[in-house]
C-alpha positions as CSV (number, residue, x, y, z in Angstrom):
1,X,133.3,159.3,91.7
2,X,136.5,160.9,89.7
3,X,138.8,158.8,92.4
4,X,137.2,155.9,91.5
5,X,136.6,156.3,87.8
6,X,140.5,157.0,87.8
7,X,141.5,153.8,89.7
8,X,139.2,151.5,87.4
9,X,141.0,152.9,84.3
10,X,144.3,152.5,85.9
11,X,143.1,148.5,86.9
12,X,142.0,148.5,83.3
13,X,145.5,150.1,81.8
14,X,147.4,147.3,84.0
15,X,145.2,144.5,82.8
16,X,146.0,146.0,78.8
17,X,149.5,146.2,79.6
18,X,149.6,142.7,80.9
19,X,147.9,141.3,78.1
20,X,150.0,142.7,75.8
21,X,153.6,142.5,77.9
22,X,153.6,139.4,80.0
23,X,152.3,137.2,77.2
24,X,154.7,134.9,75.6
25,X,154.5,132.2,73.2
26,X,152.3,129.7,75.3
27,X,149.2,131.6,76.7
28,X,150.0,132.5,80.4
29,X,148.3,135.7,82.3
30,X,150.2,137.1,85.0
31,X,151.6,133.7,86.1
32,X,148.4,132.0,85.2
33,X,147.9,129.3,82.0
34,X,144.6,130.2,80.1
35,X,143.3,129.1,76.9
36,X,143.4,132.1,74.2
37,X,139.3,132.6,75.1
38,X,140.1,133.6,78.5
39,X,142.6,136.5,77.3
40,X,139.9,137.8,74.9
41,X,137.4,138.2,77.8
42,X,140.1,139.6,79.9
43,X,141.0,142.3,77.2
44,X,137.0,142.9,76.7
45,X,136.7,143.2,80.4
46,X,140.0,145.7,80.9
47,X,138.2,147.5,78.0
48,X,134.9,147.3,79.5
49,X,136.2,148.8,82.8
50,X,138.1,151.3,81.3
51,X,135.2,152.6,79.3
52,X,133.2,152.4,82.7
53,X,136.3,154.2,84.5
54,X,136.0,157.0,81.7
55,X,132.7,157.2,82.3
56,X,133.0,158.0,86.3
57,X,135.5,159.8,85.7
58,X,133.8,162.8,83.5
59,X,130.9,162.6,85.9
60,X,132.6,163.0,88.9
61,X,134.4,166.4,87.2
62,X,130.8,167.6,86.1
63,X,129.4,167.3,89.1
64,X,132.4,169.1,90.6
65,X,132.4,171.5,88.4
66,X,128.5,172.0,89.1
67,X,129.0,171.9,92.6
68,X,131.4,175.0,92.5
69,X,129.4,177.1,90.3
70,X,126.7,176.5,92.8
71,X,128.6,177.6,95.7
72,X,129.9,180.4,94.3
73,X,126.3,181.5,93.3
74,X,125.5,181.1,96.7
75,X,128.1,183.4,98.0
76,X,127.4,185.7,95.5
77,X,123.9,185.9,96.7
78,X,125.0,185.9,100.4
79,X,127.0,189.1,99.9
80,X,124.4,190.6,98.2
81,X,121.6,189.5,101.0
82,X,124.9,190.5,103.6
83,X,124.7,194.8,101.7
84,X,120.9,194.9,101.5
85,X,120.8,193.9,105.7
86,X,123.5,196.4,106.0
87,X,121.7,199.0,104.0
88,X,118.1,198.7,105.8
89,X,120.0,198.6,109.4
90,X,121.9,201.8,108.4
91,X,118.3,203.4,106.8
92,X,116.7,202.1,110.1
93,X,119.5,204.3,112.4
């Protein structure tokens, strides 16, 4: 999910720079002549997928994040499972 939250805002940041770079005086979109309406979608959508990308993107690190913190709880609790077998086998002898 981060991977692909970070490539939609990086399509969307392309799309933004276009829009605002390429553009000259007659209304032309990466090589393509549209009609003022079609560059405000564009722009909406590069927006629209950059909030979406955003969106991925802090997900995917939560769940990271949540996934570590689990691990780590389970290794904690494997250690401690790992002395207490330990213990009983050396009470056993």
């Amino acid at each position: 999910m981060l991977i692909f939250g970070l490539l939609l805002v990086a399509v969307a940041a392309a799309a933004a720079v276009g829009a605002v770079f390429l553009l000259d005086g007659d209304v032309e979109y990466f090589g393509i002549d549209t009609d003022p309406l079609t560059v405000f979608l564009a722009g909406a959508g590069a927006v629209g997928l950059l909030l979406l990308g955003l969106k991925l993107t802090g997900f995917g690190a939560r769940r990271g994040l949540r996934q570590r913190k689990e691990h780590r709880r389970l290794a904690e609790l494997s250690d401690k499972l790992d002395r207490a077998e330990k213990g009983r086998r050396e009470d056993e002898a």
